[in-house]
C-alpha positions, 0 to 999 in steps of 0.5 A: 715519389711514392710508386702506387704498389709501393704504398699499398704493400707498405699499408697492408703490411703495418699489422706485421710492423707491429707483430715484428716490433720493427724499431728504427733508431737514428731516423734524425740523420736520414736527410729529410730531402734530396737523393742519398744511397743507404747502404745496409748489412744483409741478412736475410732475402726479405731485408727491403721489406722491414727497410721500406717500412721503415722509410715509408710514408716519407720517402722510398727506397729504391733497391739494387736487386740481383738480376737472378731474382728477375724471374716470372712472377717475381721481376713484376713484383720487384718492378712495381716497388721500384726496384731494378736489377744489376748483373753482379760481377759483370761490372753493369754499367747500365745499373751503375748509370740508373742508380746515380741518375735516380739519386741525383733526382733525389731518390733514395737508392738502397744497396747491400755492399756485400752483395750478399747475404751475411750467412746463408744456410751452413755458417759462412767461414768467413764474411763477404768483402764488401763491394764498392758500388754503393761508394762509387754510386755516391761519388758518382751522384754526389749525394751522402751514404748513408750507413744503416744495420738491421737485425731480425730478418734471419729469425722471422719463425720466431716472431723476433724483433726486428731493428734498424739503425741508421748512423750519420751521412757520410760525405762522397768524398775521398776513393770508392774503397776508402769510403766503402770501409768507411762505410762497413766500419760504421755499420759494424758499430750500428750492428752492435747497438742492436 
């Protein structure tokens, strides 16, 4: 189900589709029905804008956001296009138990395993480890991950394209950190066809 605020941001923001050239590439293997987690690099702060575009006007994603970013006016914001938040590094069971029950009821959860975004001002040295929530999400829920890398969201002032590219489903099956670099190892090769 698409949430009326959702559907209206997603209307309203097609000129801008089209001024970012947004392209997706692998949409064949996004399923068609039920719940599954999309699990993506991140960027930039606005990576769910271009990835919500993406899906729409099929299905919506339903995106795991820091709890820090749950401030007047911005959580009213988040809470009208579906989004919740989770306490990192807490371990937040209650986020942990909402994502698997929304993916059960055939949502699409959207998460970024690193938890974090790829640079952030200064180049990073090293890149983040990814987490395995979105894998314990899946096995949790017993839906397909789907891997997903995007690109364009960190040059916004220049008006550069923007892609998404969405690989294969990846079956719930084996440890939470086995699938997650299962997972991270496909999103590198997707980063790479960008």
């Amino acid at each position: 189900m698409i949430m009326p605020f959702y559907g209206f941001a997603a209307i309203v923001s097609q000129p801008l589709k089209l001024a970012y050239r947004l392209r997706s590439t692998g949409t064949e293997n996004l399923p068609k029905e039920g719940g599954y987690v999309l699990a993506v690099n991140h960027l930039s702060n606005l990576d769910p804008w271009p990835i919500g575009l993406s899906l729409f006007p099929r299905r919506q994603a339903r995106f795991v956001a820091k709890a820090e970013l749950y401030w007047f006016p911005l959580r009213h914001l988040l809470n009208w296009v579906g989004a919740f938040p989770v306490e990192r590094g807490t371990g937040d069971l209650s986020a942990f138990d909402r994502a698997v029950q929304l993916a059960k009821d055939g949502e699409v959860v959207a998460m970024f395993p690193q938890g974090t975004r790829q640079s952030k001002g200064i180049r990073k040295t090293r890149q983040p480890k990814a987490f395995t929530g979105a894998a314990r999400i899946a096995i949790g829920a017993g839906v397909p991950i789907v891997p997903a890398a995007i690109s364009g969201t960190d040059r916004l002032t220049r008006l550069g394209p923007m892609r998404i590219a969405y690989g294969p489903p990846l079956a719930p099956e084996g440890r939470p950190r086995q699938l997650t670099d299962r997972v991270m190892a496909e999103i590198e090769r997707l980063q790479a066809t960008l």
